[in-house]
N, C-alpha and C positions, 0 to 999 in steps of 0.2 A: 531138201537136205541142205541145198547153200543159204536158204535163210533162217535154218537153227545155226548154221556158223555162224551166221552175221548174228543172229538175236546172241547167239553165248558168247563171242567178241566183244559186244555192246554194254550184256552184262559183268563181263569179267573186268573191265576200263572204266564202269561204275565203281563195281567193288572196290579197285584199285585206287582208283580217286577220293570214296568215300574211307580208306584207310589211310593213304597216305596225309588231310587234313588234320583227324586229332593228334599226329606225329610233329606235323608243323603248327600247332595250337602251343603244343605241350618244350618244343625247342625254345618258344620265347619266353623270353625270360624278365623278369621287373627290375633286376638288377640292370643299374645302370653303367657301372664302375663292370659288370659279366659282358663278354660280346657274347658268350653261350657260345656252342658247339661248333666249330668250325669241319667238316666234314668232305671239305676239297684239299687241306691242306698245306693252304697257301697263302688263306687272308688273313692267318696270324702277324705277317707284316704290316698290316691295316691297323691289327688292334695292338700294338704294342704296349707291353703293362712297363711303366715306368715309374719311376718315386719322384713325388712333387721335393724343389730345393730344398726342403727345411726338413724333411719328411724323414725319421729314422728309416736306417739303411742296414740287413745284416749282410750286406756282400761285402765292407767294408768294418777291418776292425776297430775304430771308432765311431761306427755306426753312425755316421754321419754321411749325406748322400752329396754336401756339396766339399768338393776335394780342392786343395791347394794345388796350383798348374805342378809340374815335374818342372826342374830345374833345366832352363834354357829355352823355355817355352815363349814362344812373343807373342802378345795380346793384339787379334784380329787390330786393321788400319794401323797399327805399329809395325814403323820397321825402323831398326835399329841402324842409326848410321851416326857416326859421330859428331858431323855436319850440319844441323840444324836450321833451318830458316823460315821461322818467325816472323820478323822482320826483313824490312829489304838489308836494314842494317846489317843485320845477322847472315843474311844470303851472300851479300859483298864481303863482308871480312873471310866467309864459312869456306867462300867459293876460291879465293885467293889462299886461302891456308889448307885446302882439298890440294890445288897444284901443285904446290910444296911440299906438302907430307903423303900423297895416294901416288905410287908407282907403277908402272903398268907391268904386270907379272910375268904377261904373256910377250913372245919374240914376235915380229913381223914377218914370222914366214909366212909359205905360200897354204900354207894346209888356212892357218890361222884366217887370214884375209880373203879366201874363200868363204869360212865360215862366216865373218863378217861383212862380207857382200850379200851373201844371203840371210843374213836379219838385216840390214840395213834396208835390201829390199821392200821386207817385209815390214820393219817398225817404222822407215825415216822417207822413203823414195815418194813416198806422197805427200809429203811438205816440201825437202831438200831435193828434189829430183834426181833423174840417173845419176849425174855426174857431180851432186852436190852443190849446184848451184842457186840454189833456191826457187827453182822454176819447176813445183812439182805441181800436179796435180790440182792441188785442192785452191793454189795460188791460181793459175794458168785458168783454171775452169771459174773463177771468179766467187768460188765458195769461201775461200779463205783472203778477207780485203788486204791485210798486210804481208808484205812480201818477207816469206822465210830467212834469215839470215843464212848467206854462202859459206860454203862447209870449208870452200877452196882461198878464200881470200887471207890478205893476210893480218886479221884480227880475228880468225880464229886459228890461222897454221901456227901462229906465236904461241899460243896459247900452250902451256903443259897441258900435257892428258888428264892428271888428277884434274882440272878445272871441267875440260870435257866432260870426266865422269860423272864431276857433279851437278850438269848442269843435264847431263842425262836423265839423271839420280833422281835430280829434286825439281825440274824446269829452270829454266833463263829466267834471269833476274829482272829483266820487264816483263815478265808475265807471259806471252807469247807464244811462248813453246811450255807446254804443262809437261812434268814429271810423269818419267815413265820408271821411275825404280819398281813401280809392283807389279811391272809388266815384262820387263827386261831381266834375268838375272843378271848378278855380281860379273860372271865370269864373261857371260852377251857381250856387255858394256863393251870390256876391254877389246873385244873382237871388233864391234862396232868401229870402235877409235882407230883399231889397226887399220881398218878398211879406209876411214873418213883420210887418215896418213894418206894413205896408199895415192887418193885420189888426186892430192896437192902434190905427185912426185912426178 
């Protein structure tokens, strides 16, 4: 009796096997542009149908698939600042006409300069070290050969803040310290500077 169940077991996982083959023959498909039948419901994100650039478009009513950006849109590695530096030329006049005309918006209270201790932390304390002296981290451990410029001395405390920002914005005009504007937001910045204050007080 248990080896007609095992022989009808045996054959029943034939049958099954020799069914479910002409089902997987008949799902493939010659189309190349078809993924064919998707049956888990979930590798349609695998095959997404999309319209090549030039490709007529009816989701759009001039059926055209490549669209004009929306108004106020900035083009990826563009960031809009009105400070430019191209040249070193451009960085020294850009950077001295930043400290004059960018005011810092935010007050030097304590909520502020908290927050600005903690991205300073995080963006500046391994170059400019704790206390902004330029003994961070990457100086001290002999990874970085030129010593950071001091956050506390007094060629950068003279300094207006607009200059600060910009040299945030776009890096120091020797090169040395590379641009963190598309790392830092607009509003960081000014937090940052309260704190770098705070340090020289």
């Amino acid at each position: 009796m248990t080896m007609s169940k095992k022989s009808f077991k045996m054959k029943f996982l034939r049958f099954l096997t020799l069914m479910i083959i002409p089902f997987a023959l008949l799902s493939c498909n010659k189309d190349k542009n078809n993924p064919g039948y998707d049956y888990m419901g979930v590798r349609d994100m695998y095959y997404t149908k999309y319209y090549k650039a030039y490709s007529p478009n009816p989701i759009f009513r001039d059926s055209l698939t490549n669209q004009l950006p929306v108004t106020g849109a900035v083009a990826r590695g563009y960031m809009p600042f009105p400070y430019p530096g191209a040249t070193i030329t451009d960085r020294v006049v850009n950077q001295t006409l930043a400290g004059v005309q960018l005011v810092n918006p935010l007050t030097g209270d304590t909520g502020t300069i908290a927050e600005g201790k903690r991205l300073y932390t995080i963006f500046c304390v391994d170059c400019h070290g704790d206390q902004g002296k330029g003994d961070g981290y990457l100086y001290t451990s002999g990874l970085f050969p030129a010593k950071p410029r001091s956050l506390v001395e007094t060629f950068i405390t003279s300094k207006p803040d607009g200059e600060l920002y910009y040299v945030i914005t776009m890096g120091s005009i020797s090169g040395l310290m590379g641009p963190h504007g598309s790392q830092i937001a607009p509003e960081k910045r000014w937090k940052i500077i309260n704190y770098i204050r705070s340090l020289s007080n």
